[in-house]
N, C-alpha and C positions, 0 to 999 in steps of 0.2 A: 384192729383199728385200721381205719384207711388213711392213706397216706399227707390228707390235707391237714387229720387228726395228729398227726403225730408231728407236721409241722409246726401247725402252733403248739405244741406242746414243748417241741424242742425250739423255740423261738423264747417261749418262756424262763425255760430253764437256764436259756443262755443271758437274758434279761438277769433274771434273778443272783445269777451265779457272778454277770459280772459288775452288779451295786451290792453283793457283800458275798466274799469268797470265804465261804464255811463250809466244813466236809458235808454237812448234809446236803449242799444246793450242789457241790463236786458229783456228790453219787447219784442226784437227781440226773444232772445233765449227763452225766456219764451211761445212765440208763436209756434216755432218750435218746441216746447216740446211736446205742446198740440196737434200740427199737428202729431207727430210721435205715440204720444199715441191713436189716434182713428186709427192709422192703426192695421190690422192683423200683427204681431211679432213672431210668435210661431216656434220656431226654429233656429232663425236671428243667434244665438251664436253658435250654433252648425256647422253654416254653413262655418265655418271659414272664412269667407271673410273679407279683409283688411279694409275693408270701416267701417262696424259694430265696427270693433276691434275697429279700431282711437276713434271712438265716443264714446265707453263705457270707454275706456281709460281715455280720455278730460273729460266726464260727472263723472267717478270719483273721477278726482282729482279734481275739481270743487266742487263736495260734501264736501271733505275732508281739502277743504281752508274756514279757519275760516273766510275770510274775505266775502265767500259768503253770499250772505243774507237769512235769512231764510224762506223765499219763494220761493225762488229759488233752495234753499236743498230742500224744500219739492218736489217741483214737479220735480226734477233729482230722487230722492228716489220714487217718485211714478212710475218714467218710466222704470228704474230698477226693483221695485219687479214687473212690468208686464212683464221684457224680462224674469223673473225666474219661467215659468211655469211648466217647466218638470225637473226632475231629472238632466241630463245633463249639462242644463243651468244652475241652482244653484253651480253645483258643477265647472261649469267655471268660475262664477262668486266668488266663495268662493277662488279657489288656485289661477288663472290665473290672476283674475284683485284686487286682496285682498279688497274683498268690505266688508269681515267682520270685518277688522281689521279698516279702512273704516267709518262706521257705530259707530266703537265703539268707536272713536277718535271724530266722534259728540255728542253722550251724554256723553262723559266725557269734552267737551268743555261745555256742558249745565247742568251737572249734579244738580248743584247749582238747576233750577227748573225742576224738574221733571214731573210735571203735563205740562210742554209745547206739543201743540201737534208735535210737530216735535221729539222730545223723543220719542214720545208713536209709531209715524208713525216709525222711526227709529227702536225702540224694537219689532213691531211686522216685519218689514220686515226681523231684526235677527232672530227671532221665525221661520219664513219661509226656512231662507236659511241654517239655523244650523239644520235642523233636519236629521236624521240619515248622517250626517257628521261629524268627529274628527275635532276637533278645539282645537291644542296647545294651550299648557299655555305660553309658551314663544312667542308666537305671539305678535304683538305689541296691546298696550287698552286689549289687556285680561285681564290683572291685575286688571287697573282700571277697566272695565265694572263687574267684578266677583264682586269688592269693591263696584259699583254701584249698583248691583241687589241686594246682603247683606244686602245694608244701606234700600234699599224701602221695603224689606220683612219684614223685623225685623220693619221699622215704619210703618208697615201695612198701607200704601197707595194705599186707595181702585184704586185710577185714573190708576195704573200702575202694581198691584198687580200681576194679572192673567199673561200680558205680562212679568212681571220679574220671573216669577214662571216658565210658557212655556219657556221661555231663558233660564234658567238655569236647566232646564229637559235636555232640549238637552244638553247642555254644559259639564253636571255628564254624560250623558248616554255615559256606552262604552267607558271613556276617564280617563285613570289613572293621567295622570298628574295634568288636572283641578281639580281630587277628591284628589288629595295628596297635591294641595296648598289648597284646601278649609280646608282641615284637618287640618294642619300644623298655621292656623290662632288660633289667640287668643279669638276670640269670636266666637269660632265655636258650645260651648256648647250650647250658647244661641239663633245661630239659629238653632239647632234642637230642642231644646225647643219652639224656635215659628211654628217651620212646624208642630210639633206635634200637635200645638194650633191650625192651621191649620184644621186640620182632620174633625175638627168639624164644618167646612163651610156649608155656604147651598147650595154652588154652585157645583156640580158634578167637572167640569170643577178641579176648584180648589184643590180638593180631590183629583184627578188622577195626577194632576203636582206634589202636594206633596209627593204622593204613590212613586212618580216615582225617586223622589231627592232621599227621603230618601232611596230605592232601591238601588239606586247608592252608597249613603254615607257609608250604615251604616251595609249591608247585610254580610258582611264577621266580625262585630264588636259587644262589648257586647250589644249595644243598637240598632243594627240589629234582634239580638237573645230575648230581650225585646220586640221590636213592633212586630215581626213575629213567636212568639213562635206557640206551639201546643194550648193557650189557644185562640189568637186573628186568626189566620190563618185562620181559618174558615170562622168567622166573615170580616176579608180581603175579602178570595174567594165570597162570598155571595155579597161583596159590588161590587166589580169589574167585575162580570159578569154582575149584574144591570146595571151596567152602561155601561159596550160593548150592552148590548140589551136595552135597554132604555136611552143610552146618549141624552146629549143634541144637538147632531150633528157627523160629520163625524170628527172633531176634536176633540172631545173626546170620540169614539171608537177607533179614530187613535191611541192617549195616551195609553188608557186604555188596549189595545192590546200590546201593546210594554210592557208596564208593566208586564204582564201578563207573555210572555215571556221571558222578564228580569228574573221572581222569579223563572220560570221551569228550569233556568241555577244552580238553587242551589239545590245537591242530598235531602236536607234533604226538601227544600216548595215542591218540585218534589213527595217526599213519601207523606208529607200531603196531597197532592191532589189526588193522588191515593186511599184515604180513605176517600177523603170527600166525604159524603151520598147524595149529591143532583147535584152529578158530570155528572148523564145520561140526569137530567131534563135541566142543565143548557146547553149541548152542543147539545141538541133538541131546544131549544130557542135562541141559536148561530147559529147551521144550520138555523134557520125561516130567518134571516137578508141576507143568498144568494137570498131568492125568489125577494129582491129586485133588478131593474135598475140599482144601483148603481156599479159600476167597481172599485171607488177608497174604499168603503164598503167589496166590495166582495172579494176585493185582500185581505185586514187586517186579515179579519174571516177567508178566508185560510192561511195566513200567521200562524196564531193562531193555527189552527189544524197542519199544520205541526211541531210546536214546540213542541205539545202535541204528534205526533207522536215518536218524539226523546227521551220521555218516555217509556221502555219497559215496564211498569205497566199500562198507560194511553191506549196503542196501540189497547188492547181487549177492554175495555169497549168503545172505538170508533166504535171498529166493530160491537160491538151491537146494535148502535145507532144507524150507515149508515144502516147496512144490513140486521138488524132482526127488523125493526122496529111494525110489525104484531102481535111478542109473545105474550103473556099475560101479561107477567112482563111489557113489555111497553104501551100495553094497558090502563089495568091499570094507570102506571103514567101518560098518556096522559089524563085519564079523570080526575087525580086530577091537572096537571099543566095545561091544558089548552090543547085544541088539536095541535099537533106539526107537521110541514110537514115529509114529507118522506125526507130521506135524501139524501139517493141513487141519486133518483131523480131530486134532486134538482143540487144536483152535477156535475149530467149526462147535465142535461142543460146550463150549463155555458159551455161544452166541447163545441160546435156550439154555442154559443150565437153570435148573429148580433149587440151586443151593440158596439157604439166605444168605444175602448181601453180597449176590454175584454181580448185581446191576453195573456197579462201577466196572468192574471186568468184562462182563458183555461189551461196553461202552468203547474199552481201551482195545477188545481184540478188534470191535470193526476197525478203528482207527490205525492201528498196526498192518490189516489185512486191506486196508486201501493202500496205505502207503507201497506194500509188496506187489501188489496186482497191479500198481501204476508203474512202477519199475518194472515188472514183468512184462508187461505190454509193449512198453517202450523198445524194450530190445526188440534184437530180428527175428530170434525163435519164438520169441515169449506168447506168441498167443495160443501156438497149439501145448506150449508144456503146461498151461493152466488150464487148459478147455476139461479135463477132465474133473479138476478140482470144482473149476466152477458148474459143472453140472450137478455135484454134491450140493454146493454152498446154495444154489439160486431157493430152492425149498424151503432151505432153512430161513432165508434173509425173508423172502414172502412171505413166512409166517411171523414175523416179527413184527410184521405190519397189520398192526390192529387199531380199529376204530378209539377215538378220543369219548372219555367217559366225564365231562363235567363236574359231576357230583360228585366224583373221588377227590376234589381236592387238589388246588394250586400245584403241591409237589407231584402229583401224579400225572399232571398233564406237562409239568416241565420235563420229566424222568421218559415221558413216552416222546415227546417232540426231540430230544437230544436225539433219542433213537431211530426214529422216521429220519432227522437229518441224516445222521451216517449209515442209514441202510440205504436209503437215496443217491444218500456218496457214490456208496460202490456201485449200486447200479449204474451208476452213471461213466464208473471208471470202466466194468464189462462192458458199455456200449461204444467206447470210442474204439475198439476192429467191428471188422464183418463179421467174423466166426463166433466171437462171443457177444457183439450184439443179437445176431441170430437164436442164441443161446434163449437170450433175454426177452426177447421180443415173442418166445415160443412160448412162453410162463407166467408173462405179466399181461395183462388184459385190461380194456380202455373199464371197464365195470368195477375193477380193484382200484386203476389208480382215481377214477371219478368217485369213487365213496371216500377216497382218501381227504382229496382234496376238499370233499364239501364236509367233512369231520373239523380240515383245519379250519376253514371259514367260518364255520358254525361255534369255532372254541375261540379263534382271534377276536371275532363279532362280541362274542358272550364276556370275552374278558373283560371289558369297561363296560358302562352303558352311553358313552358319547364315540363310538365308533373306534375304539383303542388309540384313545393320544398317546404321541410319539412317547417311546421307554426313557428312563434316565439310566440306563445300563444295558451291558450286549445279556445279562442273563435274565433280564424282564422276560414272562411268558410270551407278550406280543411277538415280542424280535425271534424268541425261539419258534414260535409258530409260523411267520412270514418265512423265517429260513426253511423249515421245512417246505413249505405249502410254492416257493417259491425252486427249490431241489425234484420236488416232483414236477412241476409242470415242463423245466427244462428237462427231464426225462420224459416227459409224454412229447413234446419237439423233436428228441431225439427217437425217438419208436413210431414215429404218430405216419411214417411211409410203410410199415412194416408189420402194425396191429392193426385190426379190422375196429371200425371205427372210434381209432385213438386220435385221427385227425378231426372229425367231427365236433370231439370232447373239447379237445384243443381249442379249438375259437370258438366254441359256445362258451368255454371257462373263460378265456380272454375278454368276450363280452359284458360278463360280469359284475353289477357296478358292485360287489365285496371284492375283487381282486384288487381294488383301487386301495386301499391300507396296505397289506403287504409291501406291493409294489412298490409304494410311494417312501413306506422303510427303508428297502433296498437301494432306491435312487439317491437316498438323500445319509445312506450309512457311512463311516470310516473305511469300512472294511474293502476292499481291492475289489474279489472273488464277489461280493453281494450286489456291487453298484454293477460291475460288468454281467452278470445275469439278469439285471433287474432291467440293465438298459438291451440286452439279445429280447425279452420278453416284448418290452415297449417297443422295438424293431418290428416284430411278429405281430402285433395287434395294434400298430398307427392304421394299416390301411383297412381293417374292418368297419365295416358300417355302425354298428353299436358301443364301440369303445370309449369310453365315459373319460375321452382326453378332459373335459374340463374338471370336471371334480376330480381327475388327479392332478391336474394343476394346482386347486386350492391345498390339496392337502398336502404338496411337497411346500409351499408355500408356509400352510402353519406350522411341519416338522421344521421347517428352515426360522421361524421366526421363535418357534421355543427352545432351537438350540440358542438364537442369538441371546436370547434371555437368561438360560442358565449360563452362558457364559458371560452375561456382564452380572450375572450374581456371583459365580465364583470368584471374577477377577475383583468388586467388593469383600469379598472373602478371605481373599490371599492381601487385598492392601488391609484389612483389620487385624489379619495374623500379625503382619507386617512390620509393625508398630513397634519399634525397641522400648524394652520395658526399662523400669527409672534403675541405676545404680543405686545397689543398698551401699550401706555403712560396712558392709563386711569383705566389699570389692573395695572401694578406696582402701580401706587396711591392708589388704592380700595386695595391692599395686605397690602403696608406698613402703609395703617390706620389702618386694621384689627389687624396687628400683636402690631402695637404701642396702639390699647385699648385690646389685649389679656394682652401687659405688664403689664399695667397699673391696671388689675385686678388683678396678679400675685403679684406686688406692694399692693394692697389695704390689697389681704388677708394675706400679711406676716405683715402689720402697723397692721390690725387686730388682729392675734394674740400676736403680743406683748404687745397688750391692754391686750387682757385675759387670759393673764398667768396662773391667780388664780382660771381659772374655772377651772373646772373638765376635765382628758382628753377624756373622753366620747364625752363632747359638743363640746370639739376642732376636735373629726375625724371627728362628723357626720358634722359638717359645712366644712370640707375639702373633703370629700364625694358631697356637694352638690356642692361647685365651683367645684369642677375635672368636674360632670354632666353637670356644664353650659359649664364649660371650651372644653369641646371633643364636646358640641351644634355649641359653637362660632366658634370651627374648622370646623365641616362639613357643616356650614352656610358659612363659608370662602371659604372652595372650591368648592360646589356650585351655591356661587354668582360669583368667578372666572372664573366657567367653563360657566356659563350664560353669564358673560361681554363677554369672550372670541366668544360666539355664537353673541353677539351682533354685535362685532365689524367686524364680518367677514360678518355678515346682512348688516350691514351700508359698509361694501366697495361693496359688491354688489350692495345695493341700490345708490349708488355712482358713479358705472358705468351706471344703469342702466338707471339713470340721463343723464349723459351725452351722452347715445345715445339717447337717447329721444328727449334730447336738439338740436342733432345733425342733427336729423329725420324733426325737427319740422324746423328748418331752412332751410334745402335742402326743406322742401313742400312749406315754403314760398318765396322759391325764384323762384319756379318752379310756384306757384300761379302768379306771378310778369310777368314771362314772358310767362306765358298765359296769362293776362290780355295784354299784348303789342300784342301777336299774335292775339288774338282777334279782337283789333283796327285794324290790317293791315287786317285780313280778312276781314270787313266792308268796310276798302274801297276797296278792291279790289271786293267785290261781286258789289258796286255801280259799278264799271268798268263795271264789265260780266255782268250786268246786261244788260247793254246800247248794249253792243257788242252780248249778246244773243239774243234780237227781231230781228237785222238785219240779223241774220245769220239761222235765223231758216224758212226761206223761201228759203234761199242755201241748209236748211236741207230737205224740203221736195222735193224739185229738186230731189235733189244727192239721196233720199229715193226711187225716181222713177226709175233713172236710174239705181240704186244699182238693184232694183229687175230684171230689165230687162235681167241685165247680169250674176246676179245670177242665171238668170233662163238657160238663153244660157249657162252657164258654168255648170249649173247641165246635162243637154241634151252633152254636150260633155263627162261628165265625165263619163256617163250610157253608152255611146260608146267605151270609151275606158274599161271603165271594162266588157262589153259584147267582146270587143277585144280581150282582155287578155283571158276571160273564154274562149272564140273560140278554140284558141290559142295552149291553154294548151290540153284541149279536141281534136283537129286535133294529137297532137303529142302521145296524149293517143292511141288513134284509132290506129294511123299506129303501132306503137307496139304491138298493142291489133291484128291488123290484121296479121301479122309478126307470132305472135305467134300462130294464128287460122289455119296460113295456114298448119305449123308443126301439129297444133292437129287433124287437118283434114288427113291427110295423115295415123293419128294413127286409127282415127276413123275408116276411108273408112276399113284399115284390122280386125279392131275388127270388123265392119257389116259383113265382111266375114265368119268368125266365128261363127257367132251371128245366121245366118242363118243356120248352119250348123245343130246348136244345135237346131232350132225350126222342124228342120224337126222329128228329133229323139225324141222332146217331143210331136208333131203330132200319132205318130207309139203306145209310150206309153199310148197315151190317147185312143186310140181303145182296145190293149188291156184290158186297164178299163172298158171301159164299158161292155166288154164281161164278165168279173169278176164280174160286179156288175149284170147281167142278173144270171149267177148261184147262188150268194145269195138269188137273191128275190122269186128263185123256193124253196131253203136250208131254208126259212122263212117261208113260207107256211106249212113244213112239221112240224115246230116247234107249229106252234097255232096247228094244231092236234093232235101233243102229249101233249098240255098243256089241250084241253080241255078232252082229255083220263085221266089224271092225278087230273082234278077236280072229276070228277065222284069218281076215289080210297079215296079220302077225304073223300068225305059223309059216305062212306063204315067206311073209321076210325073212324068217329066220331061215329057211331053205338056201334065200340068194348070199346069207352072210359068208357061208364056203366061198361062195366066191370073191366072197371082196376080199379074203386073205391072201390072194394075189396080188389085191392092187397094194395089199400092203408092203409087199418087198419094194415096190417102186418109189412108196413113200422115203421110205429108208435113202432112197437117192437123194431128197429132199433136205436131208438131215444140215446138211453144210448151210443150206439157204437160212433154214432155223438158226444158226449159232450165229447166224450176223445178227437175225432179229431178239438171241439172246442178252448181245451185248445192249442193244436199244432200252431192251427189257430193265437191266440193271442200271440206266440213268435214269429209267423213270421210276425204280424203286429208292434212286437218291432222292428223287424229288420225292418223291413221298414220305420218307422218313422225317422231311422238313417238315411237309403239312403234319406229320404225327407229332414231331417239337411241338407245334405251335399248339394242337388238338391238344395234346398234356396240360399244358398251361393254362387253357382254357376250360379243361377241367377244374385245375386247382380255382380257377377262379369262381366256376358253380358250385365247387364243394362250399366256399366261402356263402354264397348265396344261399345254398340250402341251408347252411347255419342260419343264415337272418331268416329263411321263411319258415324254417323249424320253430322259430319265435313266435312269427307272425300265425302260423298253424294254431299254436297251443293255445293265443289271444281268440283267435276267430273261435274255437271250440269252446272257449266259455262266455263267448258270445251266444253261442248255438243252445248250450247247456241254459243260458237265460229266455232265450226268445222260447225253448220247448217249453221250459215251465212257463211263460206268458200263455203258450196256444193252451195247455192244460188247464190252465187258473179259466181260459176262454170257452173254450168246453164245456167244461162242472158249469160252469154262467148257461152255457144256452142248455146244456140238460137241465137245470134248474126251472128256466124259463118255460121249456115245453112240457117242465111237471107242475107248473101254476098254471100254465095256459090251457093245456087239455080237458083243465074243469069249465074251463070259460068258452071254449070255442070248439067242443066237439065237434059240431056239424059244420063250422064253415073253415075250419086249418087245418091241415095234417101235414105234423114237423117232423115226420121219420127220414130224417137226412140221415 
């Protein structure tokens, strides 16, 4: 069965199963499950299609009714974390179908046993789908599930430990809110206290979840500044590299990584790391983990290095490591840490890796490998310790630039444009020195980057059909295309002195009325780096003669006038959010309790002190000190919880509606099911009808099939008549005009051949006296070789007197001093001439610009020429024509042999 088959069938089953829960319609749907789960899925959610939606919808709420059985949760939950394979999916399954709030509403219905495996299946498929996703606190089971993972940490239940450790890593990470209710609890001392207990597991695993809470909890707090001081930091760093390079799997370098980059977010583990001593050997055994297969490996380790890029103290001792790996100094550490791959290398290979789903990693190493080559350059040495690497790299990067395929589809042409940008990057980064612009300039060719650029324009052009209006996002294909298209031509500015005609390309592309959208993106972007390229480009082609300044004027004009629009749409948008929703009945009751037990403590502490009158007034402030502190607690807990009900109740009228179209949806399907099931039945019997009336009639069909051809054939045979008619037709009435008009050109002819002879006799006359002319040369020739070979003989003669003049050349030699005065003259008027040669440059660049516009003008005039030849041709056949009608008519008195 194919897969659309087996969705409505499991769309059905969930129908059926949940308007009357009987163990037949349980082991129906139970079946369907199973059948859905051995197909391929991978994508289904992404795909947005209505069928998938209903069923994950159904299969949700089905998980999330207590009254399902728990076999039945299990394998909804199992068919779920298999539609969340990719990124995308999770994250539609986390906002769109709230499966984590979901999830968290089943083990707080079981929390009672926790070692059940339907918990444990549940907490790891949370683990899955919470990871680098925010998940409010104010979501619904957060609270409880936060209270859930607390209570099994702290009673250290090995059965669930690791999954409630992983849950609640993601939960802290990056999420202020869940870290500001876990703080705000009263037994929060004593689970830091256990995580700490923690530390000293045997499991890696375990070690990395804790590293990572506490990260979260405790890194801005004094007991942050305790576990991560200058004495343990080290001892941290040391643990947590082990374990990115020796975990026990892709799930705990996954952690381990993240961790990693969580601490480099804080200036002060950021300087630590920059002085720890064993910082070169560990990220030589970091690089070792790319030479692996793995993609979802190789993304983290570059993940990793770029965070470590964002360190301006880390960024050199990175480059030592990619780039210098040869020195001594690493030498050396290689033969005491163990031999280490090349890094370079290693890097340079994931750029082209054929693995699947290396793309994203190709992506991340250009990006890692600009950042290094920009630092590398920058310093004093840095161009020659790279010049080697980059004469590796530059092949590879060229080949990564390939032509834009349209028909592949929106994500392929974003996936290729991302690429072109950051291969562009770097080119751009080799071209700021001499020695590796050199490099650059010897490999790239004006023929590569001109196909490049008319691939972007031809894909920019093709993406709308009103010339790409402005994007409403930096990830619109347009924008990713201008950036590219806009990366290479400030790379052809920067080569266009130093490739053979890459300046030509240059302001013939500037000319361009397609450069004018990109451009105009650029000018008018957010972005720093885009507007400052956009306006070097508009610098470079204001003063060309063809530059289409007006139509980029309109068009920075309409991008300027559709942003102002989407933003008085938003800021409508934001005043509708805006709008405080009405106070239910359930907020005034939660205020007037709150305020009636504020009274009531207000009451306590004034019966209080007139109890203790007789103490001291000492003990009477500090105890009015310490109620005021509860007293201004119980207040911002009052308007807190206010402001939460308030969120709630505006959740429940939405969920309230959203109820009732649901309700609404599901009734309109089934009554639409009802009367498909009736049209059904009528089709059935009517196909027994057609059936009966089909045999008989299908022997009328091959009849009628005979005769059909027959006439089909006769009426083809007529139609080729009359269209040969018509051509006839048309061609008779050509001709008589065509001869109409011969007869007039004849009449011109006949007196031009009059003429015509006139002149051949006079060029007859001329050509005799040529050749009489050319007879006195050839005697005026003859005289010449006798005086040349009289004038060889005077040579020999000279060469005789030459002994002698080596005489006078010693005297010359006297001379020499008078020379070095007229040497010096010499060298002011080779000053002055290097001026004239400034100016001559210039005046070059200025006809280079000219030959661009008359390269234009050329190519217009040749299909100018391409027209006027076919006119003389079309003139031609005309007058051969003529002198094949006329020849019957005027044998004896015309002869038109021109």
């Amino acid at each position: 069965m194919d897969l659309t088959t087996c969705l409505k069938s499991l769309l059905l089953a969930t129908h059926q199963y949940r308007d009357s829960r009987t163990a037949q319609h349980a082991a129906q749907l139970q079946k369907q499950l199973q059948e859905v789960s051995g197909l391929k899925c991978d994508h289904l959610l992404s795909s947005a299609q209505v069928l998938p939606s209903e069923c994950v919808s159904g299969l949700v709420e089905l998980a999330g009714n207590p009254n399902t059985s728990p076999d039945l949760k299990s394998s909804i939950i199992s068919l779920l974390a298999g539609l969340a394979s990719d990124d995308t999916s999770r994250e539609i399954l986390h906002s769109s179908y709230n499966l984590t709030s979901t999830l968290a509403s089943v083990i707080h219905c079981h929390s009672s046993t926790p070692g059940e495996p339907l918990v444990l299946q549940c907490l790891q498929v949370l683990q899955k789908l919470t990871y680098n996703t925010r998940t409010f606190q104010s979501t619904n089971y957060i609270n409880e599930l936060i209270s859930f993972l607390m209570t099994n940490i702290q009673a250290q239940n090995e059965a669930v430990v690791m999954p409630c450790l992983g849950l609640m890593a993601n939960l802290c990470r990056d999420n202020p809110s869940v870290q500001n209710h876990i703080k705000s609890l009263d037994n929060v001392k004593q689970f830091y206290r256990t995580l700490i207990n923690f530390l000293a597991h045997s499991s890696l695993t375990v070690v990395v979840f804790t590293l990572s809470i506490l990260a979260s909890l405790t890194l801005s707090e004094k007991v942050g500044d305790k576990l991560f001081d200058s004495k343990n930091i080290h001892q941290t760093f040391q643990l947590v590299f082990n374990i990115v390079v020796n975990g026990d799997g892709t799930l705990t370098r996954k952690y381990s990584v993240d961790l990693l980059v969580d601490l480099l977010k804080s200036p002060k583990i950021a300087d630590y790391l920059t002085r720890y001593e064993h910082f070169s050997a560990c990220v030589s055994q970091v690089l070792g983990l790319l030479r692996s297969k793995d993609p979802d490996s190789a993304a983290k380790v570059l993940e990793l290095l770029l965070a470590m890029c964002s360190v301006s103290g880390l960024r050199s001792l990175l480059c030592d490591v990619v780039f210098r790996p040869a020195g001594p100094r690493l030498r050396a550490a290689g033969r005491r840490q163990g031999a280490g791959p090349d890094g370079g290398l290693v890097l340079v290979q994931w750029l082209g890796s054929p693995v699947e789903g290396a793309e994203p990693c190709s992506l991340r190493t250009l990006q890692l490998l600009g950042e290094l080559l920009e630092e590398s350059l920058e310093a004093e040495d840095g161009a020659e310790s790279v010049l080697g690497f980059a004469e590796m790299l530059l092949p590879v990067l060229l080949g990564l630039l390939k032509d834009l395929d349209p028909e592949k589809g929106e994500a392929h042409l974003r996936k290729l444009c991302h690429r072109i940008a950051h291969v562009t990057n770097l080119l751009l980064i080799l071209s700021s020195e001499d020695s590796t612009r050199s490099l650059v300039s010897s490999q790239v060719s004006a023929q590569l980057c001109l196909s490049q650029v008319e691939s972007l324009l031809s894909c920019c052009h093709s993406n709308s059909p009103v010339s790409c209006p402005p994007p409403g996002s930096d990830n619109d294909l347009s924008q990713l295309c201008a950036e590219a298209l806009l990366k290479t031509l400030e790379l052809m500015s920067k080569l266009r002195q130093q490739v053979k005609d890459m300046e030509t390309s240059f302001y013939r592309l500037l000319q361009d009325q397609r450069i004018v959208t990109p451009l105009s993106l650029a000018l008018t972007s957010h972005h720093r780096e885009r507007v400052q390229t956009g306006l070097a480009l508009l610098f470079e082609a204001t003063p060309l003669p063809d530059f289409p300044s007006l139509v980029l004027g309109e068009s920075i004009a309409a991008n300027n006038a559709y942003r102002q629009r989407e933003a008085e749409l938003s800021i409508k948008r934001v005043a509708v959010q805006d709008v405080p929703p009405l106070r239910t009945n359930a907020g005034f009751l939660d205020s007037s309790g709150s305020s009636r037990s504020v009274s009531g403590l207000v009451e306590k502490i004034q019966t209080g002190l007139e109890l203790q009158e007789q103490l001291k007034d000492s003990h009477v402030s500090e105890i009015i000190d310490v109620y005021e502190q509860k007293l201004a607690a119980f207040t911002s807990k009052e308007s807190r919880l206010q402001d939460l009900l308030e969120a709630k109740a505006l959740a429940l009228s939405q969920a309230d509606r959203l109820i009732a179209q649901y309700r609404l949806q599901r009734a309109q399907a089934e009554a639409e099911a009802r009367k498909l099931a009736s049209l059904l039945k009528d089709a059935e019997r009517r196909r027994e009808d057609l059936q009966a009336e089909l045999s008989s009639q299908v022997l009328e069909v091959e009849r009628s099939r005979t005769d059909m051809e027959e006439l089909l054939q006769h009426n083809a045979r007529l139609q080729r008549d009359s269209e040969e008619h018509q051509v006839l037709k048309g061609a008779y009435n050509a001709l008589l005009s065509r001869f109409n008009e011969s007869e007039r050109l004849l009449k011109e002819l006949q007196a031009a051949h009059a003429s015509l002879s006139k002149q051949t006799e006079t060029l007859r006359r001329n050509h005799e006296a040529l050749l009489q002319l050319q007879d006195r040369t050839a005697s005026a020739l003859e005289d010449r070789e006798q005086l040349i070979k009289s004038l060889q003989s005077d040579i020999q003669k000279k060469n005789g007197d030459i002994s002698g003049l080596s005489v006078e050349l010693r005297s010359k030699e006297e001379q020499l001093e008078e020379k070095q005065q007229e040497k010096k003259e010499l060298e002011e008027t080779v000053d002055v001439l290097r001026k004239e040669l400034n100016k001559t440059e210039q005046a070059r660049k200025d006809a280079s610009i000219k030959a661009s516009s008359l390269e234009l003008q050329r190519s217009q005039l040749e299909v100018r020429l391409k027209q006027k030849e076919e006119e003389l041709n079309k003139h031609s056949a005309m007058i051969a024509m003529i002198h094949s009608l006329s020849s019957g008519k005027m044998k004896s008195d015309v002869n038109l042999s021109l």
